[in-house]
N, C-alpha and C positions, 0 to 999 in steps of 0.2 A: 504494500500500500504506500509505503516511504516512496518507493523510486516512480511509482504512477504519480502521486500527486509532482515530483521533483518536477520529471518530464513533462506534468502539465503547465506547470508553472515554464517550463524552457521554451514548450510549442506554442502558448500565447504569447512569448514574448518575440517570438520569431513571424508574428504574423503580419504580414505586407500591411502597410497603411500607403492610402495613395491621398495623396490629399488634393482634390479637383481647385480649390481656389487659388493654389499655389506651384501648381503644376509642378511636385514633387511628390516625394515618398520616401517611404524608409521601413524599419522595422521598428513593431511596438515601442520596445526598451527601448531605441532610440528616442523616439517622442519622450518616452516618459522618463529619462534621464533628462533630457529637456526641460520636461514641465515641473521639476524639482525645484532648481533656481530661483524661477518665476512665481510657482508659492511661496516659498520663503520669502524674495525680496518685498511682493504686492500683496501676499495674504490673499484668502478668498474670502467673499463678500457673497453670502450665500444669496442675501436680497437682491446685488445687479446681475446675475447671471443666468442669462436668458439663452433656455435649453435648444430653442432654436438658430442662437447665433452664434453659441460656443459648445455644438454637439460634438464634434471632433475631440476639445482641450474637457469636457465632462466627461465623455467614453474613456479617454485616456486617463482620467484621475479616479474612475470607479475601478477600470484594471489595475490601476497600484496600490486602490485598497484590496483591492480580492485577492492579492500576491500578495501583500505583507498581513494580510487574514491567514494565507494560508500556511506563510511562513513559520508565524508564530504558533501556529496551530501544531507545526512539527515539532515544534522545540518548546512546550509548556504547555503539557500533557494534563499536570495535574490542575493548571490554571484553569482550563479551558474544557469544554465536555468536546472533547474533537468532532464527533459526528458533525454536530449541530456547524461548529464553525466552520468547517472543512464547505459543507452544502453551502455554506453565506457564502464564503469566497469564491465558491465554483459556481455561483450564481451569479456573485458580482463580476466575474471574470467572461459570463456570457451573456449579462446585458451588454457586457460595453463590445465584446465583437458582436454581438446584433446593432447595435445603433452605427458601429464602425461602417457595417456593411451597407446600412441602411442610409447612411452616410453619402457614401460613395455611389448606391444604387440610384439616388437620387440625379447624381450627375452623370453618369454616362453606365452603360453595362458593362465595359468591359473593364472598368475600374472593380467594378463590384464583382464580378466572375473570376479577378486577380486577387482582392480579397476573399474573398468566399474560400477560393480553392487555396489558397495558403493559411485556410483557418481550418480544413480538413481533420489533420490530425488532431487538432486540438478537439474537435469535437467529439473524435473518436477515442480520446483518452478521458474526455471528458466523462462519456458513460462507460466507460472501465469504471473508474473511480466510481460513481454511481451505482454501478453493479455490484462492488466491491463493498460497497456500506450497506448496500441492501441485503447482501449473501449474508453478514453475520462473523465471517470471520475475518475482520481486519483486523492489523496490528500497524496501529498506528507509531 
């Protein structure tokens, strides 16, 4: 169950982002190494930020809560009831590639068929994990 959720956390972070308003792209973890900074130096302001002008910079900040959800979820066992937190982060880590996709679908298909299919695996380990909490015997 360790090295499923590890890989899940590797294969989100490897997933194409194309971004249509700036005609680039990159990978997850790149963005979200990015949008690090940028919190810290301007802080978020939950009041200004309007889900349809900063869909891209929200998707990316739900995926770095559902990876350091699920980080800590490996390493503070007895803190935490892992089931329950494991499902939050693996949640939070598929709204944001659904809005990612959603995102890009919006702007052309083939942006979105470049995401989508670079989000494949994730989705396929996705429900490992899933099956994996549901069978009964994990060790977390």
């Amino acid at each position: 169950m360790r090295k499923a959720l590890i890989i899940t956390i590797i294969l989100n972070s490897i997933i194409i982002v194309l971004v249509p308003e700036g005609h680039g792209g990159g990978i997850m973890i790149l963005f979200e190494i990015f949008l690090i900074p940028e919190i810290i130096e301007n802080s978020i302001d939950i009041q200004k930020i309007s889900f349809h002008e900063n869909k891209l910079e929200v998707a990316i900040f739900i995926s770095l809560i559902g990876k350091l959800i699920l980080l800590s979820s490996l390493f503070f066992k007895k803190i935490f009831n892992s089931k329950i937190w494991i499902k939050i982060g693996l949640a939070l880590m598929l709204i944001s590639f659904l809005s990612v996709c959603y995102k890009t679908g919006d702007y052309d298909n083939f942006l979105f068929v470049i995401t989508l299919g670079s989000g494949i695996p994730f989705l396929m380990y996705y429900g490992r994990i899933i099956y994996l909490i549901n069978k009964g015997k994990n060790n977390i």
